[in-house]
mmCIF file as gemmi writes it, N, C-alpha and C atoms, coordinates in Angstrom:
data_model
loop_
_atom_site.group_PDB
_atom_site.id
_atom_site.type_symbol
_atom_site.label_atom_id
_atom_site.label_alt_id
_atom_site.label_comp_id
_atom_site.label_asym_id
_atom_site.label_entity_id
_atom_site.label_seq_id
_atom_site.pdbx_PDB_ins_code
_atom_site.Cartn_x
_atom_site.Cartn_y
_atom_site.Cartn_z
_atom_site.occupancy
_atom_site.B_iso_or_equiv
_atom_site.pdbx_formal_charge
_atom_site.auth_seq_id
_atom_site.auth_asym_id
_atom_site.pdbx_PDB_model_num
ATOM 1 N N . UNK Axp A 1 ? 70.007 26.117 -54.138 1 0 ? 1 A 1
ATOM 2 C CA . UNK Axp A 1 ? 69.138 25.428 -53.206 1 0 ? 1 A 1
ATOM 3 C C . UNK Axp A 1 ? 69.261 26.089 -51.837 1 0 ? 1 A 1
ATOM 4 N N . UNK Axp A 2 ? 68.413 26.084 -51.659 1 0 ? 2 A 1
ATOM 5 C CA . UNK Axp A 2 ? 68.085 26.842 -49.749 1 0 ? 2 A 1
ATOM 6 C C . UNK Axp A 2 ? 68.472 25.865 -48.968 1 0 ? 2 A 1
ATOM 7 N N . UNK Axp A 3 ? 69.179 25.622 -47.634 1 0 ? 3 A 1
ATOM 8 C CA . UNK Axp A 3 ? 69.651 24.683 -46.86 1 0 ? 3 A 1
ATOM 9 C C . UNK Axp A 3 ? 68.357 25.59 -45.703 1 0 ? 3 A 1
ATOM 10 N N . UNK Axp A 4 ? 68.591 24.622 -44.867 1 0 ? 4 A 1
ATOM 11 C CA . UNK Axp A 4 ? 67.571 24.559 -43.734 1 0 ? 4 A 1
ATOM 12 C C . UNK Axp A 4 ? 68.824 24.385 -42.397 1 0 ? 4 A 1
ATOM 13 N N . UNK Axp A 5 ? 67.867 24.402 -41.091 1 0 ? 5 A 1
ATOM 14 C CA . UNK Axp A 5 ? 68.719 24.25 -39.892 1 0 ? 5 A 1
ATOM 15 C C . UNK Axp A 5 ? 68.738 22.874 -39.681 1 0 ? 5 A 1
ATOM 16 N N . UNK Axp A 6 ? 68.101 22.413 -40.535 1 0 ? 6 A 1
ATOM 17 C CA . UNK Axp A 6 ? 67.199 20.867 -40.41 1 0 ? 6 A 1
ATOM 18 C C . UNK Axp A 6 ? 68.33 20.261 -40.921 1 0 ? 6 A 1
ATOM 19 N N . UNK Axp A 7 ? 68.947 20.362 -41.721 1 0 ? 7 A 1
ATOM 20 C CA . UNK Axp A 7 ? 69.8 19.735 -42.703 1 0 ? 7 A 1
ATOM 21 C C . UNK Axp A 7 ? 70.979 19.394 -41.95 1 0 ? 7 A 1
ATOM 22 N N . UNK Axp A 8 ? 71.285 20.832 -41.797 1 0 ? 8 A 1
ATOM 23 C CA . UNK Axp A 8 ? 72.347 21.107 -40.78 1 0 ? 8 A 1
ATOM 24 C C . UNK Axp A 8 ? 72.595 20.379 -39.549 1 0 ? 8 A 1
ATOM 25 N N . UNK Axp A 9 ? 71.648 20.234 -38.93 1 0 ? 9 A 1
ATOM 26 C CA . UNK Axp A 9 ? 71.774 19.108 -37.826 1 0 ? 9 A 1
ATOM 27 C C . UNK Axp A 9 ? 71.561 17.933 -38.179 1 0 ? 9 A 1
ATOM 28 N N . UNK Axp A 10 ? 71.245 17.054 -39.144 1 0 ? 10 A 1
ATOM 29 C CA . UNK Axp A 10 ? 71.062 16.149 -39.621 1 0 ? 10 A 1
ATOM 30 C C . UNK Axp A 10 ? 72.322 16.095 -39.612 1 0 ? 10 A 1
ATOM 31 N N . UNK Axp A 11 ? 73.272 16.551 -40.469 1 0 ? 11 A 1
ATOM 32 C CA . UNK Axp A 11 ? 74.502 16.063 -40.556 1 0 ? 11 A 1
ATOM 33 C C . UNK Axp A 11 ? 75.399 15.977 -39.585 1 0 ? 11 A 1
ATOM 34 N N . UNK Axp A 12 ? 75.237 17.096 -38.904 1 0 ? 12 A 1
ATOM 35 C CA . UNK Axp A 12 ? 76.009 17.312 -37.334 1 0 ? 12 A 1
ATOM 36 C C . UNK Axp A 12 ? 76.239 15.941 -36.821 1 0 ? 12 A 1
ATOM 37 N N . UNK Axp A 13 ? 74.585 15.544 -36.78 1 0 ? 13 A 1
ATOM 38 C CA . UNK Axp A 13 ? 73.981 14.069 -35.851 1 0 ? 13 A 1
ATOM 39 C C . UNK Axp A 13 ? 75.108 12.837 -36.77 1 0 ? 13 A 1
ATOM 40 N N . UNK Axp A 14 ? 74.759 13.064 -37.853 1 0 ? 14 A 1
ATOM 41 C CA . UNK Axp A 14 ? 75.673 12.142 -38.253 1 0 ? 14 A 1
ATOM 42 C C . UNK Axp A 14 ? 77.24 11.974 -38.211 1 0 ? 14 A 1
ATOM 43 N N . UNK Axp A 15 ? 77.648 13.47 -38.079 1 0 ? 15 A 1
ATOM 44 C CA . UNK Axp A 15 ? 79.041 13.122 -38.472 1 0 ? 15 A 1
ATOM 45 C C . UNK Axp A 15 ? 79.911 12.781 -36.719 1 0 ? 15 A 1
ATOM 46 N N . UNK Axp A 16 ? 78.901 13.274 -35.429 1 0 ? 16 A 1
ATOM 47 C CA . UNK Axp A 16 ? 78.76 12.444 -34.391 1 0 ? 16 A 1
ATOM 48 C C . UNK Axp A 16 ? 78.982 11.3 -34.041 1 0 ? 16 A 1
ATOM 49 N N . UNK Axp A 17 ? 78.398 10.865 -35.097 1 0 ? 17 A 1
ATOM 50 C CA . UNK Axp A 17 ? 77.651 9.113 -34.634 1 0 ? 17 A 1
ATOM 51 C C . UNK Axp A 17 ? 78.398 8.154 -35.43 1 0 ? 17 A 1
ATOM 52 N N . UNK Axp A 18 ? 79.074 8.899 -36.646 1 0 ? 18 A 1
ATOM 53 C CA . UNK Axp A 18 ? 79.856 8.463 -37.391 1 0 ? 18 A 1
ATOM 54 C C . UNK Axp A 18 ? 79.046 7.19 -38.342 1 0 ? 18 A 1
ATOM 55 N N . UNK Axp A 19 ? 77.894 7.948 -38.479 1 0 ? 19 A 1
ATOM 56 C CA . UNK Axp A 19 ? 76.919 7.241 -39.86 1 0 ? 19 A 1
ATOM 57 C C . UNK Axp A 19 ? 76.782 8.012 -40.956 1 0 ? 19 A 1
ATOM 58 N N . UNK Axp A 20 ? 77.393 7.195 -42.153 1 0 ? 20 A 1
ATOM 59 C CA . UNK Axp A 20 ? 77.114 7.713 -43.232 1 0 ? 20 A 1
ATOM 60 C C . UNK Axp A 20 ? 75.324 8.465 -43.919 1 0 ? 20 A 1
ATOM 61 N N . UNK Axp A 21 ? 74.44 7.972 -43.391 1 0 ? 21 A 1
ATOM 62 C CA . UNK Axp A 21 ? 73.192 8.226 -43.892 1 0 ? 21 A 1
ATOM 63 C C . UNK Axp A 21 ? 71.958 9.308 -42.934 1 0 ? 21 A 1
ATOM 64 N N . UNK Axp A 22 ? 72.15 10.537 -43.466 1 0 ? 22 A 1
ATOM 65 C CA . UNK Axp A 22 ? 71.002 11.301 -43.021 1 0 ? 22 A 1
ATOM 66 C C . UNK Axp A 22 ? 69.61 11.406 -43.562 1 0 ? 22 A 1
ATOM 67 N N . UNK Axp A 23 ? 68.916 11.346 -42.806 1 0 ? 23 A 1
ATOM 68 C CA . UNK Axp A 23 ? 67.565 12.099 -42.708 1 0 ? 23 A 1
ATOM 69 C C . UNK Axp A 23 ? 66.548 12.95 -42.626 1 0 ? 23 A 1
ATOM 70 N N . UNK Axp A 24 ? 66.33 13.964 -43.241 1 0 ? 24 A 1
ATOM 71 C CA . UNK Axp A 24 ? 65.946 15.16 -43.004 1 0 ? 24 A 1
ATOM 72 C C . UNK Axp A 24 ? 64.55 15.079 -43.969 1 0 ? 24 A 1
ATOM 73 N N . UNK Axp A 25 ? 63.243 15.801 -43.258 1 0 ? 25 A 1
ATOM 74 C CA . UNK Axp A 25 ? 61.731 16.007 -44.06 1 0 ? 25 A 1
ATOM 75 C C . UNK Axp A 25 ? 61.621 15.162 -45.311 1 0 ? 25 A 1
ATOM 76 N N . UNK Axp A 26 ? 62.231 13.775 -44.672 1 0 ? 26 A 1
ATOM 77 C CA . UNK Axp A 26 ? 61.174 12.754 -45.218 1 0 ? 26 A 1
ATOM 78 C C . UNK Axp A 26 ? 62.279 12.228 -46.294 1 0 ? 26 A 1
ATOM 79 N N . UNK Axp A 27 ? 63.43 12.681 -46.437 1 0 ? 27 A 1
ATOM 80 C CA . UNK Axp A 27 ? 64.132 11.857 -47.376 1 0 ? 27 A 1
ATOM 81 C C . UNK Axp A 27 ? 65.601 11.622 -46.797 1 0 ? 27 A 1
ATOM 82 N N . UNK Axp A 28 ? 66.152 10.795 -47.44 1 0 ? 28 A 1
ATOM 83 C CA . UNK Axp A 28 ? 67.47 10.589 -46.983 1 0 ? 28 A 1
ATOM 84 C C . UNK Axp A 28 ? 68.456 10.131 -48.227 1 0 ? 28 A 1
ATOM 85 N N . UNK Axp A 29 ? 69.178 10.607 -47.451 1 0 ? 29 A 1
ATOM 86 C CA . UNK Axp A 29 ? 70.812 10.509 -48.307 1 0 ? 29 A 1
ATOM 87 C C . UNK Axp A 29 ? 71.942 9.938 -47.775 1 0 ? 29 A 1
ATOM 88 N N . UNK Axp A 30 ? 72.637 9.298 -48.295 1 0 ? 30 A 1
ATOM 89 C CA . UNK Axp A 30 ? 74.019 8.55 -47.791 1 0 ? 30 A 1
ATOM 90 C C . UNK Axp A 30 ? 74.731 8.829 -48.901 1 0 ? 30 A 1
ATOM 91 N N . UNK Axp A 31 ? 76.027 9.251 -48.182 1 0 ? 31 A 1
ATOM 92 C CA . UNK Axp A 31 ? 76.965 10.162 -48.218 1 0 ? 31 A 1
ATOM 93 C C . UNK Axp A 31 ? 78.304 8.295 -48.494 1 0 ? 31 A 1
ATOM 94 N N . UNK Axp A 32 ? 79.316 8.854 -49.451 1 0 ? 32 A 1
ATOM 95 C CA . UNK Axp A 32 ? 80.249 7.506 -49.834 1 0 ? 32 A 1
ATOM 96 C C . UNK Axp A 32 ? 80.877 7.616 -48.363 1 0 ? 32 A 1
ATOM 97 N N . UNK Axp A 33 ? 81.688 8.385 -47.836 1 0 ? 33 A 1
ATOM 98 C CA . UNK Axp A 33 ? 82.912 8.586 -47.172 1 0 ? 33 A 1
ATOM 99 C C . UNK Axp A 33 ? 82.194 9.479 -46.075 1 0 ? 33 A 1
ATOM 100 N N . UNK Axp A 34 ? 82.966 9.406 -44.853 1 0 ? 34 A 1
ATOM 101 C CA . UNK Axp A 34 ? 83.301 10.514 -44.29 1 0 ? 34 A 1
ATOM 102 C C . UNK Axp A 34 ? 83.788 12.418 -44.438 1 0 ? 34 A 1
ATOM 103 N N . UNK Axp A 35 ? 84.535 12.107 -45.722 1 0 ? 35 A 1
ATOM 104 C CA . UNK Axp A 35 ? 84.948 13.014 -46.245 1 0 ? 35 A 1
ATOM 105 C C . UNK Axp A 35 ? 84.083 13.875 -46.481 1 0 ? 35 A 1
ATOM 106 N N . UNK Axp A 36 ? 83.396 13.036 -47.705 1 0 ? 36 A 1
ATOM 107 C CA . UNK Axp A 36 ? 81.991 13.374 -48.373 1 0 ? 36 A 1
ATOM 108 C C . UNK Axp A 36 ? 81.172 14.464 -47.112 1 0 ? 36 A 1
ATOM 109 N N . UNK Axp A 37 ? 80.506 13.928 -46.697 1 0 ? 37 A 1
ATOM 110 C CA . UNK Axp A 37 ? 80.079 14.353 -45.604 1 0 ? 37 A 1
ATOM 111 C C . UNK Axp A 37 ? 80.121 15.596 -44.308 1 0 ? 37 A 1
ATOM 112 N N . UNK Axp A 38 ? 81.307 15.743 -44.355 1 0 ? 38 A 1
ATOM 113 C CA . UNK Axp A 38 ? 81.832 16.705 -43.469 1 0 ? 38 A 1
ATOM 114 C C . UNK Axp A 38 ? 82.354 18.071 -44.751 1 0 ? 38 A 1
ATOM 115 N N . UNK Axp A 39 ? 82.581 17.515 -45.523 1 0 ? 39 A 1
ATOM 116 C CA . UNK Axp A 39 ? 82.54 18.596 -46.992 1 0 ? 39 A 1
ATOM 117 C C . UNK Axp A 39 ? 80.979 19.001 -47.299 1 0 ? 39 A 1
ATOM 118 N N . UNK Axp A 40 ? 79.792 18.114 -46.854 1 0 ? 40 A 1
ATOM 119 C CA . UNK Axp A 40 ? 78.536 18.617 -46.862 1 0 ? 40 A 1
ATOM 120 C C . UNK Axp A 40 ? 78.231 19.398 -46.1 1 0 ? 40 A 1
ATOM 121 N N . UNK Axp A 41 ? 78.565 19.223 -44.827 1 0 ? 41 A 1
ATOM 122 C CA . UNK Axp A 41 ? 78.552 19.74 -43.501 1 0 ? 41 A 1
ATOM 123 C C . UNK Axp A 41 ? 79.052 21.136 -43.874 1 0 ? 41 A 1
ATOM 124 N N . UNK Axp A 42 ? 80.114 21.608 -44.187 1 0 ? 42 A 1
ATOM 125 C CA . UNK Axp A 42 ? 80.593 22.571 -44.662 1 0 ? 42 A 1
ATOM 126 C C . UNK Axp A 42 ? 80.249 23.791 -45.518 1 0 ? 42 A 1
ATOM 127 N N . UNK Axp A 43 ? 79.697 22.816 -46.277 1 0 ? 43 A 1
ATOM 128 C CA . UNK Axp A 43 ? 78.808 23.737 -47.78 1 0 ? 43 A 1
ATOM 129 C C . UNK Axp A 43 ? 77.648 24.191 -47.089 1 0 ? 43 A 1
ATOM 130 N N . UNK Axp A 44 ? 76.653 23.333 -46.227 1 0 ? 44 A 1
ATOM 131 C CA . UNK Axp A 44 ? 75.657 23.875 -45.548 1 0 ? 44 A 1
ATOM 132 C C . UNK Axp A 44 ? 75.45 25.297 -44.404 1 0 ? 44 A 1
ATOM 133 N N . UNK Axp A 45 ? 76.785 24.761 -43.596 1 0 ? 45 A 1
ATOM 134 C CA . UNK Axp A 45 ? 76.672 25.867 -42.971 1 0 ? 45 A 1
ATOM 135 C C . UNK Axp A 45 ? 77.232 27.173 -43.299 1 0 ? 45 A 1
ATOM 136 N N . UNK Axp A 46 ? 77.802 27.098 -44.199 1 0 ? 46 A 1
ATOM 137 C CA . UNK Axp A 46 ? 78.425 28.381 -44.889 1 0 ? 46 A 1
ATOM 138 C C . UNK Axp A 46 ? 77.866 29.184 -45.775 1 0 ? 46 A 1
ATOM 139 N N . UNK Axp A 47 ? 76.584 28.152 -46.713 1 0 ? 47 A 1
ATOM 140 C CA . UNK Axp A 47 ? 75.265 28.656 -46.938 1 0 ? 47 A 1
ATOM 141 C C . UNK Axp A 47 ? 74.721 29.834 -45.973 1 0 ? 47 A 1
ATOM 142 N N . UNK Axp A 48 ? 74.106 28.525 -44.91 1 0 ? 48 A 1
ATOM 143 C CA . UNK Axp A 48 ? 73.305 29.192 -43.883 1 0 ? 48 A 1
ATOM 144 C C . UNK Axp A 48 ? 74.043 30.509 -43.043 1 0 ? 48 A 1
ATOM 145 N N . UNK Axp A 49 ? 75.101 30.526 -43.153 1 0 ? 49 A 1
ATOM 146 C CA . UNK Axp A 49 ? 75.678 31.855 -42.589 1 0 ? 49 A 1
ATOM 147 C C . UNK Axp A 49 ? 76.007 32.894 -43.258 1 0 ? 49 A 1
ATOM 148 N N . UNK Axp A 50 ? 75.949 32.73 -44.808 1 0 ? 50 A 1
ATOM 149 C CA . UNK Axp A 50 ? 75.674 33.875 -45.912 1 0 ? 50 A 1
ATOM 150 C C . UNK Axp A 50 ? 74.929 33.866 -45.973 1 0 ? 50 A 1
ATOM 151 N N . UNK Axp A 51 ? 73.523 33.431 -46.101 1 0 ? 51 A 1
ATOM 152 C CA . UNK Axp A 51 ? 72.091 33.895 -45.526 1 0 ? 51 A 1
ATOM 153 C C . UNK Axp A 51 ? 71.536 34.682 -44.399 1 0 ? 51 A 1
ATOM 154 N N . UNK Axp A 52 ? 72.041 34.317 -43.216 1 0 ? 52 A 1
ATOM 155 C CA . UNK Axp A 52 ? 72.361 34.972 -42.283 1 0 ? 52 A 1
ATOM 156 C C . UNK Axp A 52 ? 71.293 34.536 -41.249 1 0 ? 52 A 1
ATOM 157 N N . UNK Axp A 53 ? 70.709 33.239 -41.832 1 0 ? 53 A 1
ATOM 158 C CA . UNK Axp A 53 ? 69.931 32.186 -40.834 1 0 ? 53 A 1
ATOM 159 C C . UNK Axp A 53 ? 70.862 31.69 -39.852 1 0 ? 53 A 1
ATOM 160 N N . UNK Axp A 54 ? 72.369 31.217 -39.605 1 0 ? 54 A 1
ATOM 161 C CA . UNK Axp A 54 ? 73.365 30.897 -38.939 1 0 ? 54 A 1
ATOM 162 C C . UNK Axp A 54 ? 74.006 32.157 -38.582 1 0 ? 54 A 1
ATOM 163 N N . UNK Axp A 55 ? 74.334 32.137 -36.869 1 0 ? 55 A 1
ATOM 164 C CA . UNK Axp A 55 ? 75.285 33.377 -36.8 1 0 ? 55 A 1
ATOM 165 C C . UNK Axp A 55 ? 76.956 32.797 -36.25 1 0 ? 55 A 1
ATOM 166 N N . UNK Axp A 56 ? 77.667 32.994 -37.002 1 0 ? 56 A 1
ATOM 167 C CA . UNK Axp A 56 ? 79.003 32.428 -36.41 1 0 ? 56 A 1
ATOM 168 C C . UNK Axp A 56 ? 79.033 32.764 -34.358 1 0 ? 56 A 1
ATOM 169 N N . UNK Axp A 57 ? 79.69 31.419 -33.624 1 0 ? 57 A 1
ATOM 170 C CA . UNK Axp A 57 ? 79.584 31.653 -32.721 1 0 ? 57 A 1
ATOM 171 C C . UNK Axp A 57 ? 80.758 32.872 -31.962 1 0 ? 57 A 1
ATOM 172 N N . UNK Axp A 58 ? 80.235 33.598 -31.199 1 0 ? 58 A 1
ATOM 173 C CA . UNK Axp A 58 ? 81.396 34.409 -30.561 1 0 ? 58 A 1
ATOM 174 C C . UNK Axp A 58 ? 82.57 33.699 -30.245 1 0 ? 58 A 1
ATOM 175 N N . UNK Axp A 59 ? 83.538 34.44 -29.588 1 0 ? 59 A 1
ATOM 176 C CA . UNK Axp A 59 ? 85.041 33.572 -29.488 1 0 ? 59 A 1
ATOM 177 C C . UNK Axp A 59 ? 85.354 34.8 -28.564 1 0 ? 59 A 1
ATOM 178 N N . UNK Axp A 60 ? 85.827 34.349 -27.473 1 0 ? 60 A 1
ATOM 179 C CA . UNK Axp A 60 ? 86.817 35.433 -26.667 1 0 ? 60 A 1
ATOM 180 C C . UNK Axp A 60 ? 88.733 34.662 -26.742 1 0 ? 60 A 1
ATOM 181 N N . UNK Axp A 61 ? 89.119 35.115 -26.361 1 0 ? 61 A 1
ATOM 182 C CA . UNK Axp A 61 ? 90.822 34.766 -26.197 1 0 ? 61 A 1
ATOM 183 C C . UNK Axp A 61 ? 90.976 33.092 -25.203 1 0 ? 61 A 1
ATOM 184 N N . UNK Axp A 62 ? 89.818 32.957 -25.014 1 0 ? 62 A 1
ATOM 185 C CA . UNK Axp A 62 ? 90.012 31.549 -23.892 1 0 ? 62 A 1
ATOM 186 C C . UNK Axp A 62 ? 88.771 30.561 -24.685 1 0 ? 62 A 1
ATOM 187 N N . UNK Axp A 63 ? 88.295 30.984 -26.131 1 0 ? 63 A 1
ATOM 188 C CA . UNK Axp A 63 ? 87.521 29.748 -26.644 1 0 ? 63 A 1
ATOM 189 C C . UNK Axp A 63 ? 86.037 30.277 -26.563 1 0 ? 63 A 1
ATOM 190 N N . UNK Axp A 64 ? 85.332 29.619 -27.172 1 0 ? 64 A 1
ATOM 191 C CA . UNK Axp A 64 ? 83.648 30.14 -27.094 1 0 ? 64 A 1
ATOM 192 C C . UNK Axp A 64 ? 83.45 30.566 -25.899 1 0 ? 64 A 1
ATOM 193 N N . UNK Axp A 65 ? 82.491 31.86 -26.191 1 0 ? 65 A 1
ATOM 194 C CA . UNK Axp A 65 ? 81.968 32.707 -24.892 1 0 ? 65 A 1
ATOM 195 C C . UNK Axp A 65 ? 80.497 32.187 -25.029 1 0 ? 65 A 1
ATOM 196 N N . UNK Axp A 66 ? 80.227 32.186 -23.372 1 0 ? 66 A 1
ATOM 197 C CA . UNK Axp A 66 ? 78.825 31.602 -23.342 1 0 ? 66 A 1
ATOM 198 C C . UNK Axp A 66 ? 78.697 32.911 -21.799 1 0 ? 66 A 1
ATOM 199 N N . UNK Axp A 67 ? 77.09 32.999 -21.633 1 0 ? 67 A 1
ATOM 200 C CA . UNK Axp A 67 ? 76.897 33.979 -20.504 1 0 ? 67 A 1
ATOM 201 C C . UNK Axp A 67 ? 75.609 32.942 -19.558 1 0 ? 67 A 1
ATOM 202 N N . UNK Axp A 68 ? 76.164 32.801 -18.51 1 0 ? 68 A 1
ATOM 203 C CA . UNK Axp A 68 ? 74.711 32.104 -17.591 1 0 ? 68 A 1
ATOM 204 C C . UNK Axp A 68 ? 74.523 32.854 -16.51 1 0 ? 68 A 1
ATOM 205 N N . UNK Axp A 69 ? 72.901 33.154 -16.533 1 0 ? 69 A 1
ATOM 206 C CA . UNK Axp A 69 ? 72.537 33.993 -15.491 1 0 ? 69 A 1
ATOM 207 C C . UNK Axp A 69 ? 71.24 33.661 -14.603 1 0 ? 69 A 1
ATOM 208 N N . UNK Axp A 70 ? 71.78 33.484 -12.834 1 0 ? 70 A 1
ATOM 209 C CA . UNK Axp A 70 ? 71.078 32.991 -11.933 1 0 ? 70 A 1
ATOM 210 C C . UNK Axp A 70 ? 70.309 34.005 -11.283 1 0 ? 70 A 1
ATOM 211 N N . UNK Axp A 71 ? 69.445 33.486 -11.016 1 0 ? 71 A 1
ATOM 212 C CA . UNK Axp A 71 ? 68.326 34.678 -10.383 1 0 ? 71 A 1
ATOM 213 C C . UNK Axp A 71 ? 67.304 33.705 -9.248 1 0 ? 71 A 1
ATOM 214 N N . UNK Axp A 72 ? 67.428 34.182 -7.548 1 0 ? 72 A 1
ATOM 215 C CA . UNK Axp A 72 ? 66.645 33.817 -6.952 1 0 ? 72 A 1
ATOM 216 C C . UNK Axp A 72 ? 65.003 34.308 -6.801 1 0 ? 72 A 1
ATOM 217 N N . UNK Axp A 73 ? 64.628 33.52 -7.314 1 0 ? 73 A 1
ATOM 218 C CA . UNK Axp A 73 ? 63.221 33.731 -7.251 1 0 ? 73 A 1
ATOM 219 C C . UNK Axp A 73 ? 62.164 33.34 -6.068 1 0 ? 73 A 1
């Protein structure tokens, strides 16, 4: 089965909010446990990043690297 980004944040949202039941294009699923769930979370994005629709995030020595750039206009 093909996972989506859709999915993927569906669960994100949930495992957030700490609700068992996602929603994604019109159907939904509820998940027993927490467990459950974050083991979904898992399978999905690891899919999506052997696909290569997900790109693992960078990491420098001090934690995710992010770049912001100001410009007066």
């Amino acid at each position: 089965m093909a996972f989506t980004l859709k999915q993927l944040s569906a669960l994100e949202a949930a495992i957030g909010s700490g609700e068992l039941s996602i929603e994604y294009d019109g159907k939904k699923v509820t998940y027993r446990n927490m467990a459950d769930l974050t083991k979904a979370y898992e399978m999905v994005k690891n899919q999506l990043m052997a696909s290569g629709a997900l790109v693992a995030p960078a990491m420098s020595n001090r934690g995710p690297a992010t770049l912001t750039v100001f410009s007066r206009d």
